[in-house]
C-alpha positions in Angstrom: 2.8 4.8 -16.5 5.4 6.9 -14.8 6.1 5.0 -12.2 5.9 1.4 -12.9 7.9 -1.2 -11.6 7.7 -4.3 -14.1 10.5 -6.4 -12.6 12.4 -5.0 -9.2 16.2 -5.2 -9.5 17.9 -7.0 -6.3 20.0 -4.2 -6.4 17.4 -1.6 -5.0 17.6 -3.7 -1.8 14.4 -6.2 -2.5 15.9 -9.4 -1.7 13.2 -12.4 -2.3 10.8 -10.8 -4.2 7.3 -12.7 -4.5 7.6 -14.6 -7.8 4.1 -12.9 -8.6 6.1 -9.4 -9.0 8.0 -10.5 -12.1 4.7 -11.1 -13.9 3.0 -8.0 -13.1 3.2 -4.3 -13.1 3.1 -2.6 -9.7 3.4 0.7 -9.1 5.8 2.4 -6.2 4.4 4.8 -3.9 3.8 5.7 -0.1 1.4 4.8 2.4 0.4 7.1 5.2 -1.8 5.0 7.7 -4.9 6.4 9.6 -8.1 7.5 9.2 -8.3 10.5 7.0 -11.7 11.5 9.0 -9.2 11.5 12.3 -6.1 13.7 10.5 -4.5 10.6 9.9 -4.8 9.3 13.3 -6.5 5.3 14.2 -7.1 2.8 11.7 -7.4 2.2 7.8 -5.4 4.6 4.9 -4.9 8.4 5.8 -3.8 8.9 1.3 -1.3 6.8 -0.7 1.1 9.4 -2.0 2.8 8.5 -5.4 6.4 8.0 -5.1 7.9 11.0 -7.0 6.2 13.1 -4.6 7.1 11.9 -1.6 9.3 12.8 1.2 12.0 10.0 2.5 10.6 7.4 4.8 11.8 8.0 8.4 12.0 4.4 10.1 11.9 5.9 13.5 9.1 4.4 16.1 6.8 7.4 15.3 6.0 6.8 11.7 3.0 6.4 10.1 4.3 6.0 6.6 5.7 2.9 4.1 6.6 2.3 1.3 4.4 0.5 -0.8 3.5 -1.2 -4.6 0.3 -1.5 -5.7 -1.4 -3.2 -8.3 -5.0 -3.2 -9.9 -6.9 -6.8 -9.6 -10.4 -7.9 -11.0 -10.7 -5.0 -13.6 -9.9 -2.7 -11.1 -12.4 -3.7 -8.5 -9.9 -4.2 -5.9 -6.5 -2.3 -4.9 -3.5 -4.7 -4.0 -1.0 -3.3 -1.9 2.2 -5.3 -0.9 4.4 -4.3 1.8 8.1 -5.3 2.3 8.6 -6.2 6.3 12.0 -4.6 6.0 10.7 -1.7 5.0 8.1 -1.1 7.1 8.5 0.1 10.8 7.9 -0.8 14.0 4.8 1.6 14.9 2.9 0.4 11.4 3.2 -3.1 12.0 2.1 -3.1 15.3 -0.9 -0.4 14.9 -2.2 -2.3 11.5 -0.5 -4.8 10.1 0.4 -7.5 13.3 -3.1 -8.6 14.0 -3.3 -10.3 10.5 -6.3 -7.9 9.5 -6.2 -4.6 7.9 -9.4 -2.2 9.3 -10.0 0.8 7.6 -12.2 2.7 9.4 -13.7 5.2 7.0 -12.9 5.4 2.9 -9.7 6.5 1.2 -10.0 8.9 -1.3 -7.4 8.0 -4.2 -6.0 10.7 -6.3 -7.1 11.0 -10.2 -3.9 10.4 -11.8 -2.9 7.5 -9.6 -6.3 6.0 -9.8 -5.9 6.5 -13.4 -2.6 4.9 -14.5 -3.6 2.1 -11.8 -6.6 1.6 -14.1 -9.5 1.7 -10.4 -12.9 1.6 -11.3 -13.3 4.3 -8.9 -11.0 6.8 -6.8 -12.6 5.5 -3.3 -11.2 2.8 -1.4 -14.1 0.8 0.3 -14.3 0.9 4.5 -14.2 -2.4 6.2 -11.9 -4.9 7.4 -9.4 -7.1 5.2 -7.2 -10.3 5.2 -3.5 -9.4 5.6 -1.7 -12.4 3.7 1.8 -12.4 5.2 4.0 -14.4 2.9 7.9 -14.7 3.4 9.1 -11.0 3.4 6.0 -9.1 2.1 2.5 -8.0 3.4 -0.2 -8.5 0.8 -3.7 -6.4 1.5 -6.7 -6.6 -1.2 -8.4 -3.7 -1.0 -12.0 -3.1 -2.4 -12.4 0.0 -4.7 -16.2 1.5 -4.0 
């Protein structure tokens, strides 16, 4: 896996990392936010871009991007994404993360190699609306793969 992230030094900035990260492999990339039916516009996951790829998060109030690690639970049945708050900003927390649930509108299609090394079942993240578990510093979203 090329981008895997086993244990996150406090040197990168992650101050109080969950105690679950030092057990597991997550994998770094970027979340762009919004319906990829509405051009990334409204609710849900526009595409999760993997980290080498990416462009540098802008923090201003328009964004619609964050950094992310994600991580493969139940077999690959369900996509975990955690979110640091510091690193997220002001627009994406108030359009999808403040209200406690995550609603994606329509399905997110997950590219091949990152479904891959992720080990999904499947490359399409499941519609509907999920639990945001806030706890300390971090956002924690389970995701159903379809």
């Amino acid at each position: 896996m090329r981008n895997v992230i086993q244990n996150l030094p406090e040197q990168q900035g992650f101050r109080h990392l969950p105690e679950m990260m030092h057990s597991c492999q997550y994998l770094r990339a970027d979340v762009i936010f919004g319906s990829p039916k509405l051009d990334c516009l409204g609710n849900g996951i526009c595409k999760i871009v993997n980290y080498t790829n990416s462009k540098p998060i802008q923090l201003g109030k328009d964004c619609k991007r964050a950094p992310a690690f994600l991580h493969s639970n139940h077999n690959g049945s369900i996509l975990q994404l955690l979110l640091f708050r510091e690193l997220v900003c002001l627009n994406v927390y108030k359009n999808h993360l403040r209200s406690g649930v995550f609603d994606m509108s329509s399905a997110c299609f997950v590219d091949a190699e990152l479904s891959a090394e992720l080990g999904l079942n499947s490359r399409v993240l499941a519609p509907g609306k999920y639990d945001i578990v806030e706890k300390g510093n971090c956002f924690y979203i389970n995701i159903q793969v379809q």
